[in-house]
C-alpha positions as protocol buffer text, in pm:
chain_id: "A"
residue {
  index: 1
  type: UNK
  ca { x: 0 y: 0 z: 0 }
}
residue {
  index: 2
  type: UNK
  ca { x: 280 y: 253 z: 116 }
}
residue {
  index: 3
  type: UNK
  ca { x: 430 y: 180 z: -273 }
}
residue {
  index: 4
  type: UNK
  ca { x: 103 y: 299 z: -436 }
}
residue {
  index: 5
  type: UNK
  ca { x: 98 y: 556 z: -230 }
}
residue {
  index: 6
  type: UNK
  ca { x: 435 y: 678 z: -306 }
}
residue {
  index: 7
  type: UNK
  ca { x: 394 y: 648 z: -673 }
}
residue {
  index: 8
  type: UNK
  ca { x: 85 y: 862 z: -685 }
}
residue {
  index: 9
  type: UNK
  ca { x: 257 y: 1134 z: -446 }
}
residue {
  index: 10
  type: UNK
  ca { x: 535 y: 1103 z: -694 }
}
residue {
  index: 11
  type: UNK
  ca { x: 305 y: 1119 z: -1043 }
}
residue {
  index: 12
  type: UNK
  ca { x: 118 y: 1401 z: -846 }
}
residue {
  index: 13
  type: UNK
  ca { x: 396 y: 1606 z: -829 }
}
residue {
  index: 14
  type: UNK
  ca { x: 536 y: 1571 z: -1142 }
}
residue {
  index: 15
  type: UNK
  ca { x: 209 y: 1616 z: -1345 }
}
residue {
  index: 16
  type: UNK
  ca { x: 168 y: 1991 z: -1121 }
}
residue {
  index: 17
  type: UNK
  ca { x: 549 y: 2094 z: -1121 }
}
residue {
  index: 18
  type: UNK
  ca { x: 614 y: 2321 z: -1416 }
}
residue {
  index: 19
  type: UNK
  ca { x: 900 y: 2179 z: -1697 }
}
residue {
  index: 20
  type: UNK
  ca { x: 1030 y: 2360 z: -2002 }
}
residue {
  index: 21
  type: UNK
  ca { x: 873 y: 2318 z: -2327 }
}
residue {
  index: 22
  type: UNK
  ca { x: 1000 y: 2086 z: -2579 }
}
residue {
  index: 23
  type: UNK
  ca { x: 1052 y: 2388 z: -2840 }
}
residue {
  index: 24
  type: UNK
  ca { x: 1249 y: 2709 z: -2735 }
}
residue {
  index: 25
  type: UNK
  ca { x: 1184 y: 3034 z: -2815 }
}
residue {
  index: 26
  type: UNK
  ca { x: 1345 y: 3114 z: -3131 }
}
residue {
  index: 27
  type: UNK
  ca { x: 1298 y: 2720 z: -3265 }
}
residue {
  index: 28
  type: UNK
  ca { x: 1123 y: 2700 z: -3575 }
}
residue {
  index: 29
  type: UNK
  ca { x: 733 y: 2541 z: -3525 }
}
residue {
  index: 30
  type: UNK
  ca { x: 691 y: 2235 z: -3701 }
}
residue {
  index: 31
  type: UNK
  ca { x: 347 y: 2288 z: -3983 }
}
residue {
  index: 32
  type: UNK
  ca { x: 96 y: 2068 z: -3941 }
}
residue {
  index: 33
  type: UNK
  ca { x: -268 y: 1971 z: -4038 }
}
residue {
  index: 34
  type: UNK
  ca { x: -547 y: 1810 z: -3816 }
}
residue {
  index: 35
  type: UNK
  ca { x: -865 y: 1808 z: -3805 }
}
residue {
  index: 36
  type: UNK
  ca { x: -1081 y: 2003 z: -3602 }
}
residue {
  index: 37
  type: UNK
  ca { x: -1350 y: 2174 z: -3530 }
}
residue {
  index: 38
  type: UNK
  ca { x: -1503 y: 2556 z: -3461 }
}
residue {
  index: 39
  type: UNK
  ca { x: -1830 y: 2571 z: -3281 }
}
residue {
  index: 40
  type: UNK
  ca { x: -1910 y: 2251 z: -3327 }
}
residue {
  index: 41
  type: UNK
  ca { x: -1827 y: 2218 z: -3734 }
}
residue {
  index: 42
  type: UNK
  ca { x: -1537 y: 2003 z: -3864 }
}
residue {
  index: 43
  type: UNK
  ca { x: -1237 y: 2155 z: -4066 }
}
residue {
  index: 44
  type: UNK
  ca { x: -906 y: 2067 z: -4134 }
}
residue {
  index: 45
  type: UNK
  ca { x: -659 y: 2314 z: -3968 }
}
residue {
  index: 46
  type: UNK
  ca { x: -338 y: 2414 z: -4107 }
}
residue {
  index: 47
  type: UNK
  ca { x: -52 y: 2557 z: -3914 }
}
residue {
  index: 48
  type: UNK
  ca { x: 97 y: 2817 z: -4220 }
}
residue {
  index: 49
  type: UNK
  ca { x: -277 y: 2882 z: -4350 }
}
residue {
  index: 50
  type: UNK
  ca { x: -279 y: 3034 z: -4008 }
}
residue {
  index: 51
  type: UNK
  ca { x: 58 y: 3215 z: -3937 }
}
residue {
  index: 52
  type: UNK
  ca { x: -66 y: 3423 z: -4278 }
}
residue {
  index: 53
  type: UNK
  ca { x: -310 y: 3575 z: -4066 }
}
residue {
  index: 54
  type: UNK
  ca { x: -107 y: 3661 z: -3786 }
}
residue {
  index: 55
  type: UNK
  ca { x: 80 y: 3501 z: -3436 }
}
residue {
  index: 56
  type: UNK
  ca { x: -59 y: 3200 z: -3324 }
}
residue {
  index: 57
  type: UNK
  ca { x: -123 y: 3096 z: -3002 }
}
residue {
  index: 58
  type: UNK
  ca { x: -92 y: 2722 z: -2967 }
}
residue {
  index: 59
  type: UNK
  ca { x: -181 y: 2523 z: -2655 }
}
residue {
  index: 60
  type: UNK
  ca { x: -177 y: 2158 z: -2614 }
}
residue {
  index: 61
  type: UNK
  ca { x: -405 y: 2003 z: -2328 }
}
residue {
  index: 62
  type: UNK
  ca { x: -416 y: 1682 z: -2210 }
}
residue {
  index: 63
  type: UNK
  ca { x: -780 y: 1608 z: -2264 }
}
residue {
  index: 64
  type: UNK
  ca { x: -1154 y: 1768 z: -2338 }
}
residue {
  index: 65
  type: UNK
  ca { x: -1391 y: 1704 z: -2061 }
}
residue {
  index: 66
  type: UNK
  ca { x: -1149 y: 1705 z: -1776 }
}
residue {
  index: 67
  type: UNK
  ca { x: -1172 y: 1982 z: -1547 }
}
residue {
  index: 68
  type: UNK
  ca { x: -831 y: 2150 z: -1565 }
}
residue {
  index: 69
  type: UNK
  ca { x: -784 y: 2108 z: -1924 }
}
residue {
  index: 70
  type: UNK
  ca { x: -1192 y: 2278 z: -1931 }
}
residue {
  index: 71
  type: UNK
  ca { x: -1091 y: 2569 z: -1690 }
}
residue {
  index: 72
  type: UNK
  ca { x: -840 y: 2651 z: -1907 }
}
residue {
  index: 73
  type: UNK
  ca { x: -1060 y: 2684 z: -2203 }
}
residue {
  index: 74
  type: UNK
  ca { x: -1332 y: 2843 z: -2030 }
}
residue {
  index: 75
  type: UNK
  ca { x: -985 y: 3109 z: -1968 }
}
residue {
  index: 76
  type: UNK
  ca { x: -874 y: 3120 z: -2354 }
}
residue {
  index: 77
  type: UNK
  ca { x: -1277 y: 3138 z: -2500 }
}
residue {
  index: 78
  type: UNK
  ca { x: -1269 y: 3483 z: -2207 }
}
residue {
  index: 79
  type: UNK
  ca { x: -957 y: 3614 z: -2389 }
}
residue {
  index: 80
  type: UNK
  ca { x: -985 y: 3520 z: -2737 }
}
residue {
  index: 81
  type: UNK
  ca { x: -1147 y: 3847 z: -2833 }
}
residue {
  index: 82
  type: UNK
  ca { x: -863 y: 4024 z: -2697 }
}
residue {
  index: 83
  type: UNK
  ca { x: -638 y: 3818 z: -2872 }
}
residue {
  index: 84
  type: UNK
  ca { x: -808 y: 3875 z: -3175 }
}
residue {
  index: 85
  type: UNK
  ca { x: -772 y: 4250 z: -3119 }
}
residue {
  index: 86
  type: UNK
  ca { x: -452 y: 4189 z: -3153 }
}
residue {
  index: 87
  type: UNK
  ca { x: -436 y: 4007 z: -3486 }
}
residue {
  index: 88
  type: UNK
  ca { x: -355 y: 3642 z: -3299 }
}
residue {
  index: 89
  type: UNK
  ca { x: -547 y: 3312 z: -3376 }
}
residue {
  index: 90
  type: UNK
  ca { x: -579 y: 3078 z: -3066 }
}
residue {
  index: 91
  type: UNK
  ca { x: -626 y: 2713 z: -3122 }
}
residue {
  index: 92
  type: UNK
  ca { x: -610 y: 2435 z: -2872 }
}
residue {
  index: 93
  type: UNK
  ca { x: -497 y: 2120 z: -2923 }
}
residue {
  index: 94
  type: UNK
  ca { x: -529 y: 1769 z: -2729 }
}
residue {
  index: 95
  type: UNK
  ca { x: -480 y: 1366 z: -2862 }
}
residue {
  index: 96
  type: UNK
  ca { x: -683 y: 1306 z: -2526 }
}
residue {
  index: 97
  type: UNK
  ca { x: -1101 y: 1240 z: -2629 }
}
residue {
  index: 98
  type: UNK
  ca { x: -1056 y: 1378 z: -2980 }
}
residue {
  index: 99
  type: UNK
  ca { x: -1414 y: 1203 z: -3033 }
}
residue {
  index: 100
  type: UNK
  ca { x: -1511 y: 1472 z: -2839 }
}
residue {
  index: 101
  type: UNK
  ca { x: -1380 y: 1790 z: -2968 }
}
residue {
  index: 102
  type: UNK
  ca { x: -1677 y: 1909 z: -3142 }
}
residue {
  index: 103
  type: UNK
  ca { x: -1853 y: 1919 z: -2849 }
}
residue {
  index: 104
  type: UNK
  ca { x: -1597 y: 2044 z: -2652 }
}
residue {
  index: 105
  type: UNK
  ca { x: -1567 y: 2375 z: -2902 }
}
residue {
  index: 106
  type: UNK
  ca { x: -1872 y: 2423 z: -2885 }
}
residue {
  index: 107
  type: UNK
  ca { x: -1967 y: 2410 z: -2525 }
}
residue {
  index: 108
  type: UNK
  ca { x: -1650 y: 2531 z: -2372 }
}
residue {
  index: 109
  type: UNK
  ca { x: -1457 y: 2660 z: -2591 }
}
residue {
  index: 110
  type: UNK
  ca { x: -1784 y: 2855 z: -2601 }
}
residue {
  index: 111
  type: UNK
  ca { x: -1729 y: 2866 z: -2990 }
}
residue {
  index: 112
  type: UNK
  ca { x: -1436 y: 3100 z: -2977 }
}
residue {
  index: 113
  type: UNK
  ca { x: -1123 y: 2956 z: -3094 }
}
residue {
  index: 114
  type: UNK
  ca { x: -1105 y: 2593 z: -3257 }
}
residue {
  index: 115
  type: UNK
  ca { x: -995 y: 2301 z: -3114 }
}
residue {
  index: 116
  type: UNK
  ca { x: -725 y: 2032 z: -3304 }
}
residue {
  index: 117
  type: UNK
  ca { x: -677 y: 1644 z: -3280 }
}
residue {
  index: 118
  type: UNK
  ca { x: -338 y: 1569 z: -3235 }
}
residue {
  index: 119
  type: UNK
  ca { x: -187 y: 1260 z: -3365 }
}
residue {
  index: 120
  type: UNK
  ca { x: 110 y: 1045 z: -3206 }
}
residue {
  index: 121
  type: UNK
  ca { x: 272 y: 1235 z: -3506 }
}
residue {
  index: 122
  type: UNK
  ca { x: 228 y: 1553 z: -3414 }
}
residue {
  index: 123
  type: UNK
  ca { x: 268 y: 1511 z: -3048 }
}
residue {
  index: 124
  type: UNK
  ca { x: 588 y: 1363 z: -3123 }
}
residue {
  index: 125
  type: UNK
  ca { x: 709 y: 1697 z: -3387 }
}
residue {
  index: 126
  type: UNK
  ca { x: 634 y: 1873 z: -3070 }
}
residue {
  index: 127
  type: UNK
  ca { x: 768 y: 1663 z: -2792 }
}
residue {
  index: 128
  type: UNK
  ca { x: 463 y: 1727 z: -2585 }
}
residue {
  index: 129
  type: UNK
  ca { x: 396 y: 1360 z: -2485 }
}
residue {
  index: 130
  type: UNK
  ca { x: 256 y: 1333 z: -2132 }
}
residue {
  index: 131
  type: UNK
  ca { x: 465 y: 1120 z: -1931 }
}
residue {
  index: 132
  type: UNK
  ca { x: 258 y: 932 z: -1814 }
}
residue {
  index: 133
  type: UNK
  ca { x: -10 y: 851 z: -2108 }
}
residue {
  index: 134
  type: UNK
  ca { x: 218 y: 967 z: -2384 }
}
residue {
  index: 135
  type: UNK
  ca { x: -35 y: 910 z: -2628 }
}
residue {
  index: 136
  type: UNK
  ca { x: -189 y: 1195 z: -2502 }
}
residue {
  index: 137
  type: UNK
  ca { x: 8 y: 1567 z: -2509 }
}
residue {
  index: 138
  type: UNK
  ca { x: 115 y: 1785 z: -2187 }
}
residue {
  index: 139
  type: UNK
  ca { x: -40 y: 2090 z: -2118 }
}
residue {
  index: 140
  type: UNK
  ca { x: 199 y: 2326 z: -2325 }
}
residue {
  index: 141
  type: UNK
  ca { x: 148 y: 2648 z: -2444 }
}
residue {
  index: 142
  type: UNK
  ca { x: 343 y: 2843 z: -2780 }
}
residue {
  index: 143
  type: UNK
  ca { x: 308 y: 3142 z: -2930 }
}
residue {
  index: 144
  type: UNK
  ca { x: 449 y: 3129 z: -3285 }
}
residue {
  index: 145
  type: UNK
  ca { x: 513 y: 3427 z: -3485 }
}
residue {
  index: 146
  type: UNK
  ca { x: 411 y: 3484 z: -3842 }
}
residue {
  index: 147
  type: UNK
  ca { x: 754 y: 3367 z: -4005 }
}
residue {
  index: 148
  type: UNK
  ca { x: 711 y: 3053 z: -3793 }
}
residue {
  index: 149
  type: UNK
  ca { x: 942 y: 3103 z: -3532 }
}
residue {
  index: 150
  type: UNK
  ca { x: 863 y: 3035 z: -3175 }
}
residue {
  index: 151
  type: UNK
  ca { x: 808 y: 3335 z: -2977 }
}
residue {
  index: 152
  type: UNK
  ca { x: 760 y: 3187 z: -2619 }
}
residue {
  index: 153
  type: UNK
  ca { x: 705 y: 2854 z: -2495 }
}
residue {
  index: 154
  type: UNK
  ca { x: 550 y: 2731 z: -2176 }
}
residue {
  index: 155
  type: UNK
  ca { x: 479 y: 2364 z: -1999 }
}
residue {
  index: 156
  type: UNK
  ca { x: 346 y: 2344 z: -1675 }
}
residue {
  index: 157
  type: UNK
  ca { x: 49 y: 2113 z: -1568 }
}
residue {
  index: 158
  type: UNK
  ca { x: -147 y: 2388 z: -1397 }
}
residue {
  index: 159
  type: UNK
  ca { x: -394 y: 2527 z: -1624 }
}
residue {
  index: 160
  type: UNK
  ca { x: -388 y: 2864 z: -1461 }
}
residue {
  index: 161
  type: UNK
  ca { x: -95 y: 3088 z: -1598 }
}
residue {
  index: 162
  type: UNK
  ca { x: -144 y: 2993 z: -1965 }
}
residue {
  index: 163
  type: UNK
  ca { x: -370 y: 3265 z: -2083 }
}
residue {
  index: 164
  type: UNK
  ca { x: -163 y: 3513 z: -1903 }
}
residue {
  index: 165
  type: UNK
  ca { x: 175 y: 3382 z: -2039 }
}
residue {
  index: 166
  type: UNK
  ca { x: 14 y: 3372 z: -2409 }
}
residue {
  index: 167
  type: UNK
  ca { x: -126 y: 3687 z: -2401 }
}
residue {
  index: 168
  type: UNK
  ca { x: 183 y: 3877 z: -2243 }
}
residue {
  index: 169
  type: UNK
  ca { x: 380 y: 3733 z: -2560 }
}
residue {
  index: 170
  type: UNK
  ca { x: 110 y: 3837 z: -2805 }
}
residue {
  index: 171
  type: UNK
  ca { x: 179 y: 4187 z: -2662 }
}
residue {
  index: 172
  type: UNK
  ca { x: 510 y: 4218 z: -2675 }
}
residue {
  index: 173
  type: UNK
  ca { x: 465 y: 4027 z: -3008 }
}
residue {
  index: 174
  type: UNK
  ca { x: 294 y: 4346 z: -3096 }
}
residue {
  index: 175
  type: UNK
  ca { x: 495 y: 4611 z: -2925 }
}
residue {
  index: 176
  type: UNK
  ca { x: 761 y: 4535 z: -3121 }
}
residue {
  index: 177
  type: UNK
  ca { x: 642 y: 4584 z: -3475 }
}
């Protein structure tokens, strides 16, 4: 008993501690496609279709219908229109309950900003596997300018400074041009 109890104290503290991301600021973002989906309607999403628009804010979660991974886009659907202000495209991405994702945009994701399937491919291109499922990605976040370069990049299992650390990069993203 004092084993299992050990390695779930253990798991539990490595899923919350924050890590570095797998790509570092400056580190060019691999394209992609996936599908996905936009309040509630499927589409395939490109990577460079996207950049053309402007930065894009890119933030892996671990799995739809879980409640971190829901807080957090409950947080980006609050802040998308900001980010739109300034001329960024937020879309989250998860391999965890990609049956789900439609549903997921469209209730909470509150059919702001769309929301990708990830394949072991992609997770992989991004070295966001979750330790311990890695099947599924980490909760990491990237902001990637228009040329395709990372901006900032940010892994931590606790939903809650995502937004902020996105947006503050979008702004000085912004400040700069």
């Amino acid at each position: 008993m004092s084993r299992l109890l050990v390695a779930a104290t253990a798991l539990a503290l490595v899923a919350a501690s924050p890590a570095l991301a797998a790509l570092k600021v400056g580190d060019k973002a691999p394209d992609f496609d996936a599908k996905a989906a936009l309040a509630g309607k499927d589409f395939d999403f490109k990577l460079s279709k996207a950049l053309k628009k402007g930065p894009v804010v890119l933030y892996f979660f671990p799995a739809a219908y879980t409640s971190g991974c829901t807080a957090e886009a409950h947080e980006f659907a609050e802040a998308t229109p900001e980010f739109e202000k300034l001329g960024a495209t937020v879309i989250g991405v998860t391999a965890g309950n990609v049956d789900r994702i439609k549903d997921f945009s469209k209730e909470h994701c509150r059919d702001k900003f769309a929301v990708a399937a990830a394949d072991k491919a992609l997770i992989k291109s991004y070295d966001v596997a979750m330790m311990v499922k890695p099947d599924w990605s980490n909760r990491t976040s990237y902001v990637i300018a228009p040329n395709g370069k990372i901006l900032m990049s940010y892994t931590d299992g606790n939903f809650a400074g995502h937004v902020t650390q996105t947006m503050d990069a979008v702004k000085a993203y912004k400040a700069k041009k």
